[in-house]
C-alpha positions as CSV (number, residue, x, y, z in Angstrom):
1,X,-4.7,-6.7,-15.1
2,X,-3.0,-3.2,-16.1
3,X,-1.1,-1.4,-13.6
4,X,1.0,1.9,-13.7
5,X,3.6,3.8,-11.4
6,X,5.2,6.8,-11.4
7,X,7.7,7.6,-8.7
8,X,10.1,10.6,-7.9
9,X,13.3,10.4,-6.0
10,X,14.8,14.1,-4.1
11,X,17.4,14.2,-2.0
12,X,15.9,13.1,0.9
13,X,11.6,12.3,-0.1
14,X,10.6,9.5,-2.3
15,X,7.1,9.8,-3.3
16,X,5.1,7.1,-5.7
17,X,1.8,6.4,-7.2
18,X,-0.1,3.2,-8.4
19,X,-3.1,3.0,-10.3
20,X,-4.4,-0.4,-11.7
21,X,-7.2,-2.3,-12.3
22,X,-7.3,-6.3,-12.1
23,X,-10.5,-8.0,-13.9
24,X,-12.1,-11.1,-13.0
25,X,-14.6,-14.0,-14.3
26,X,-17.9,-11.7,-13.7
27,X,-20.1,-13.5,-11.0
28,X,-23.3,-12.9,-10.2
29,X,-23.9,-9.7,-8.9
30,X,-20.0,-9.1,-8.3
31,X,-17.9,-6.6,-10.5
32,X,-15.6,-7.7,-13.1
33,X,-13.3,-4.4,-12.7
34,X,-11.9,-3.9,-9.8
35,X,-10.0,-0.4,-10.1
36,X,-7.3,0.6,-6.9
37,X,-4.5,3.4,-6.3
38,X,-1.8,3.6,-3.6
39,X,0.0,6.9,-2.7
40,X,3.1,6.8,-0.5
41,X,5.7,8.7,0.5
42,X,9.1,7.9,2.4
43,X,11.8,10.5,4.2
44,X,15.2,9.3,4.8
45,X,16.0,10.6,8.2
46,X,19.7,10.5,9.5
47,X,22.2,7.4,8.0
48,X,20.0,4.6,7.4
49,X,16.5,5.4,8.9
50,X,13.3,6.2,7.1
51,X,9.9,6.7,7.8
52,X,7.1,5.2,5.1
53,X,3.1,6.2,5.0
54,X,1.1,4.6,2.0
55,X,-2.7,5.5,1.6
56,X,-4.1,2.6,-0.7
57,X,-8.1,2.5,-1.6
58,X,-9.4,-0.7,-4.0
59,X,-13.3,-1.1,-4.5
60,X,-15.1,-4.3,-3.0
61,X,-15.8,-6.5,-6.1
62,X,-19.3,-7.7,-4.1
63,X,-20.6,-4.1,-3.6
64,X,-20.7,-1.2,-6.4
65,X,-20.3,1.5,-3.7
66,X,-18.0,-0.4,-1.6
67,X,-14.1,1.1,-1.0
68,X,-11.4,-0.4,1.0
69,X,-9.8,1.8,2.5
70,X,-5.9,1.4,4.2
71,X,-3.4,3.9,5.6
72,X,-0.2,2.6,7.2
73,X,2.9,4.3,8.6
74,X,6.0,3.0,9.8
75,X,9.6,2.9,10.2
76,X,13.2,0.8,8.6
77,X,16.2,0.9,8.9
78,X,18.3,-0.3,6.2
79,X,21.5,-2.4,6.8
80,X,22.5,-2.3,3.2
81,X,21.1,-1.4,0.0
82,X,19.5,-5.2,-0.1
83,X,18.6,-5.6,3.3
84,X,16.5,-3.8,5.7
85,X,14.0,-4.7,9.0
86,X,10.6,-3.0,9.3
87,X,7.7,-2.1,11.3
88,X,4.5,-1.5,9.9
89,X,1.1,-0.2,11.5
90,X,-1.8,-0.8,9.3
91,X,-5.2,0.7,9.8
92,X,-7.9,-1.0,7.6
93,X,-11.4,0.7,7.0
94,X,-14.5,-0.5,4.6
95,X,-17.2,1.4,4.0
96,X,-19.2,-2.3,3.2
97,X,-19.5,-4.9,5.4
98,X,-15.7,-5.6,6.1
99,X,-14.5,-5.1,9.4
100,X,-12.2,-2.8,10.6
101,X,-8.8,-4.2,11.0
102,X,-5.4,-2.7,12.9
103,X,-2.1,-4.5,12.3
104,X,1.6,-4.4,13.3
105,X,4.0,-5.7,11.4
106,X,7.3,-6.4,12.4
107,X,9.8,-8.1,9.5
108,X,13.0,-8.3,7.6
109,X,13.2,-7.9,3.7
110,X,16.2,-9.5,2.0
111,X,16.6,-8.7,-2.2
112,X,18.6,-11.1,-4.1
């Protein structure tokens, strides 16, 4: 697995970008290099709220034309610099035989 970020940090806008690849045991028929990028962005809005989107895409190991493809948006609000609560709307779309998926998530992140 190789993976790569780069990040920039204004005033207000943090932006960052992923790019990695994970390989696996080749199976039959299945690729062995899986290549995937995320792009996100988050605004600090007034005090301690922000607002987060993420575009992600990662190829489907069983198909060689196959993308998975996610955007999510959401909101935090951070009650320190190590602690904030969340919520997270995820839209999931595959262009292979995957399913199309909508999620909300609603959770706490603590860093120690």
């Amino acid at each position: 697995k190789w993976q790569m970020l780069a990040s920039h940090r204004g005033t207000r806008l943090k932006s960052w970008l992923i790019l990695g690849r994970d390989h696996y045991q080749p199976a039959s028929g299945k690729r062995n290099h899986i290549p995937y990028s995320l792009l996100g962005a988050s605004l600090t809005l007034q005090g301690r709220h922000r607002l987060v989107a993420n575009l992600m895409q990662r190829q489907l190991p069983e198909q060689n034309a196959g993308r998975l493809k996610r955007m999510q948006g959401g909101y935090s609000y951070h009650f320190s610099q190590r602690s904030m609560a969340y919520l997270l709307l995820d839209h999931t779309a595959s262009s292979g035989s995957q399913p199309r998926l909508r999620v909300v998530s609603l959770g706490m992140q603590q860093r120690f």
